[in-house]
C-alpha positions in Angstrom: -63.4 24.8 51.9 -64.2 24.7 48.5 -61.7 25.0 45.2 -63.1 26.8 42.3 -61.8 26.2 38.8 -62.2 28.7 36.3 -61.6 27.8 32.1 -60.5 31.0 30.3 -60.4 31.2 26.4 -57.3 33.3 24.9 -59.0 36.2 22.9 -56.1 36.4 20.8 -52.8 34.8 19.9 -50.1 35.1 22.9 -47.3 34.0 21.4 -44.9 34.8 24.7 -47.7 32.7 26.4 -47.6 29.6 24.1 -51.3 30.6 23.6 -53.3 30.7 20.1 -56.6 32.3 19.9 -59.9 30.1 21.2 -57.1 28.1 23.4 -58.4 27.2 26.5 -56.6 27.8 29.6 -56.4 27.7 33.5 -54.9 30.8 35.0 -52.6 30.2 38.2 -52.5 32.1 41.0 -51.6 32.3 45.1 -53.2 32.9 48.3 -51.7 36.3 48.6 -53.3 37.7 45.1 -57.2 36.6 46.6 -58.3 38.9 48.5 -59.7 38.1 51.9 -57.9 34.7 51.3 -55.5 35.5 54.7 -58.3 35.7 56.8 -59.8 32.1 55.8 -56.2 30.6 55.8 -54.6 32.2 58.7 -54.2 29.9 61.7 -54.7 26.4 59.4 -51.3 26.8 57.8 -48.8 24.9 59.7 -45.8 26.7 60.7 -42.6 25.1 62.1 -39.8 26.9 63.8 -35.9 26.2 63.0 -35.0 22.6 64.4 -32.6 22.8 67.1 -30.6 19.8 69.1 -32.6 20.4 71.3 -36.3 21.5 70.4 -38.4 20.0 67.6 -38.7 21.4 64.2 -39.2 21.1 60.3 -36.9 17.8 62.1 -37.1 16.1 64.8 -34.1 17.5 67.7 -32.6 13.8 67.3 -32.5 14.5 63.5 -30.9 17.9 63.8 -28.6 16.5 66.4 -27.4 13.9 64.1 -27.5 16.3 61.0 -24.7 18.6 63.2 -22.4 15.7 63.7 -21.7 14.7 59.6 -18.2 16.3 59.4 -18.2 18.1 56.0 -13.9 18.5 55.9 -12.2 15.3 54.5 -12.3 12.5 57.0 -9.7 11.2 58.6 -11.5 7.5 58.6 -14.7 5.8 57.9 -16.0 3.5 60.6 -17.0 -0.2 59.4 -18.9 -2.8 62.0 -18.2 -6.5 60.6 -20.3 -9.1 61.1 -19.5 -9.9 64.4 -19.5 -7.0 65.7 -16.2 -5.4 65.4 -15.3 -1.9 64.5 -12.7 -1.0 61.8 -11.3 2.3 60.2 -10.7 3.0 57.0 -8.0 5.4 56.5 -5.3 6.0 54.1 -1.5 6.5 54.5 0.8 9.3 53.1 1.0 7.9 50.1 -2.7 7.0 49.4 -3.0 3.7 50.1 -5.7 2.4 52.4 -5.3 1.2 55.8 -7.5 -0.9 57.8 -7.3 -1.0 61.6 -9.5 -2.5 64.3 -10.6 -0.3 66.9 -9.9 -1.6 70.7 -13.3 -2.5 72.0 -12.1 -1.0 75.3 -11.6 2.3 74.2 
């Protein structure tokens, strides 16, 4: 496929258009205002169906999967791994002061 560019030349001044006259310019357009363009184009344009948890989008399932889990109401505690492996939760008490605790690694 071939791309054609075409140089116009405003024939007068177009002030609404930031144009004076003699200015050159490059008009912009889309596929839908060529016509015939649909026919050429059809079937090369990728198209992607909704991502699902479990079937392969614009995002991969595991993405969307993990998307749906981020919890968009206020948390009730972060998770931290230290560096030796063990989990702790951030929280915070009544009064707003944070609280640290270490998860059980049995459950």
């Amino acid at each position: 496929m071939s791309t054609k560019i075409i140089q116009l030349e405003a024939r007068a001044d177009h002030s609404d258009l930031n144009l004076a006259k003699g200015e050159p310019y490059y008009p912009a357009t889309s596929a839908d205002a060529v016509k015939g363009l649909d026919k050429v184009v059809e079937g090369k344009a990728v198209k992607y169906d909704p991502a699902t948890e479990t079937a392969d989008g614009l995002m991969t399932a595991a993405d969307k999967k993990k998307l749906n889990e981020i919890k968009i109401e206020p948390l009730e505690g972060l998770r931290f791994k230290s560096p030796d492996g063990s989990i702790f939760v951030l929280s915070v008490d009544n009064e707003g002061e944070p609280v640290f605790t270490k998860e059980d690694k049995n459950g």
